[in-house]
N, C-alpha and C positions, 0 to 999 in steps of 0.2 A: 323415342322421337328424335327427329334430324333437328338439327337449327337448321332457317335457312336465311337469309337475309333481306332485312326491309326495303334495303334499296342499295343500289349498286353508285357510290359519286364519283364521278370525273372532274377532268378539269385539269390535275395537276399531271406534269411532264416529268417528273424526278421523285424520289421517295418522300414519303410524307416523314417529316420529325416533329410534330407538336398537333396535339386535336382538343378540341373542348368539346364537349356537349352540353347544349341548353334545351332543358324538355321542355324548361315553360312556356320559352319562344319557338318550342318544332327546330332548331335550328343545330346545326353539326359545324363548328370553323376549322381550319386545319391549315398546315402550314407544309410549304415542302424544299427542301434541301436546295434549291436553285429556282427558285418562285416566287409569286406573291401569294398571301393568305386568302381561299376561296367560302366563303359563305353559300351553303345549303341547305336546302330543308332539310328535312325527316324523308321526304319523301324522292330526295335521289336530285331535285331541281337546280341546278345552277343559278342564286340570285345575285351576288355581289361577287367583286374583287377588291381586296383589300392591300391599295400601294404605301409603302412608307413614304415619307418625304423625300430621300434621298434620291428612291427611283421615280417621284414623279418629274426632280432638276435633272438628272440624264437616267436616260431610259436603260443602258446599259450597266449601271452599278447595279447590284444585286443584295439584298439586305433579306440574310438569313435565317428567319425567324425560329427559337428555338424554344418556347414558354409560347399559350395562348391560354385565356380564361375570359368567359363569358358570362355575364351578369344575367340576372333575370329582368332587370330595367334596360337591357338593350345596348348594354356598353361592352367589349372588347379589348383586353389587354394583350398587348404579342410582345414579348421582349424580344429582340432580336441580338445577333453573335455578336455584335461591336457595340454592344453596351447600352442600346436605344432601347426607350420601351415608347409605345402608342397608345394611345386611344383611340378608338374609331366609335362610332352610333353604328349600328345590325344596317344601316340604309349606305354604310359604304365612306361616309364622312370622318375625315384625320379629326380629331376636338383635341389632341395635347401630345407634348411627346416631350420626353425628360431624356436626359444622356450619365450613365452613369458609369465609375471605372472597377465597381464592383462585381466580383464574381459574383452570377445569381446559379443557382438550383431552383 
């Protein structure tokens, strides 16, 4: 038998570097190299965009997420490359952001 794929997501303009999958919630987040983090379904939909804080005060900084993990309760980790990590709620909402000068993995 072929694999074939569930569904094909768009959205992102540059390569993707971070993805979580949440089966509880149907939901795929991913991150990509010169973007903001996109929230989808299972099923290929385009539901949310997810901005840091940086790039919501000017639109042209770019904050380059490289870590995302997704709760079963609806919550969203991204660490990003200049040491910020977020929280967002699955509906798209910032709820915390810490800044840190520690190397993560």
């Amino acid at each position: 038998d072929f694999a074939t794929p569930r569904a094909v997501l768009t959205g992102h303009d540059y390569e993707i570097t971070c993805a979580a999958i949440c089966a509880e919630l149907g939901l795929v987040i991913s991150g990509s190299k010169e973007g903001p983090c996109l929230i989808h379904s299972m099923n290929g939909d385009l539901l949310r965009t997810l901005e840091g804080p940086e790039r919501l005060k000017d639109p042209e900084s770019c904050l380059r997420p490289k870590l995302i993990q997704a709760s079963r309760e609806g919550h969203c980790v991204i660490y990003y490359e200049n040491g910020l990590f977020c929280v967002f709620s699955v509906n798209g909402r910032l709820q915390a952001t810490m800044e840190t000068d520690d190397k993560i993995r």
